[in-house]
N, C-alpha and C positions, 0 to 999 in steps of 0.2 A: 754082560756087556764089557767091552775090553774100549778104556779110554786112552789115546793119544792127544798130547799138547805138542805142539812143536813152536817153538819160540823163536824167529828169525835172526840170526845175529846179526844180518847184515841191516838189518830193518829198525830194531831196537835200540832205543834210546835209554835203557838201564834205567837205574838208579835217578835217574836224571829226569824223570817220568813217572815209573812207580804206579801208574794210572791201573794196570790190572792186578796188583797187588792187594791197592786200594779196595778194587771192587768185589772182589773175588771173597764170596761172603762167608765160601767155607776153610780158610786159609789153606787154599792147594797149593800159593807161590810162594816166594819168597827171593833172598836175595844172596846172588852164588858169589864167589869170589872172582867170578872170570869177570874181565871189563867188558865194557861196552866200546862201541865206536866213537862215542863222543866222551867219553869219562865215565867214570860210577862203575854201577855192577850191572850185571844183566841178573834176569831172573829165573830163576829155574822153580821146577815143581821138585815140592818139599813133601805131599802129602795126597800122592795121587789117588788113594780110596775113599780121600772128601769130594774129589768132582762129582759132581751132580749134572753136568754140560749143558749148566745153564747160557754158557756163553756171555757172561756180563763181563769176562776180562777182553775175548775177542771182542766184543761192539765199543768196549771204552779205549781202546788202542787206537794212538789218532796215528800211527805211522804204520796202520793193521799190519804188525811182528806175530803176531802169536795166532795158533789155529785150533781148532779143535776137532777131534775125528772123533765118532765110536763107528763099533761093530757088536754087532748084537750076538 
């Protein structure tokens, strides 16, 4: 299974939010040095062979930034 996150910059509210960070239960994100559009960091994946694609970061995203793909 080959997993894709894609994190919208233009969507995401960084550091400032944090919301899929938070939930993300096998810590796949974390926090990059690039800003966001409103202040903060934005976040990137830190640890991509912990996703599981439960999707708990996609559904708790209230400005839905972040995606998730696989392929089998």
């Amino acid at each position: 299974m080959v997993v894709k996150i894609i994190i919208s910059e233009k969507n995401c509210a960084g550091s400032e939010c944090s919301l899929c960070i938070y939930y993300c239960p096998h810590e796949v994100l974390g926090i990059s040095e690039q800003p966001s559009r409103i202040g903060g960091n934005l976040p990137e994946v830190i640890d991509l062979d912990n996703c599981t694609v439960c999707r708990l970061c996609e559904i708790h995203c209230p400005e839905m930034a972040i995606s998730i793909y696989k392929e089998e």
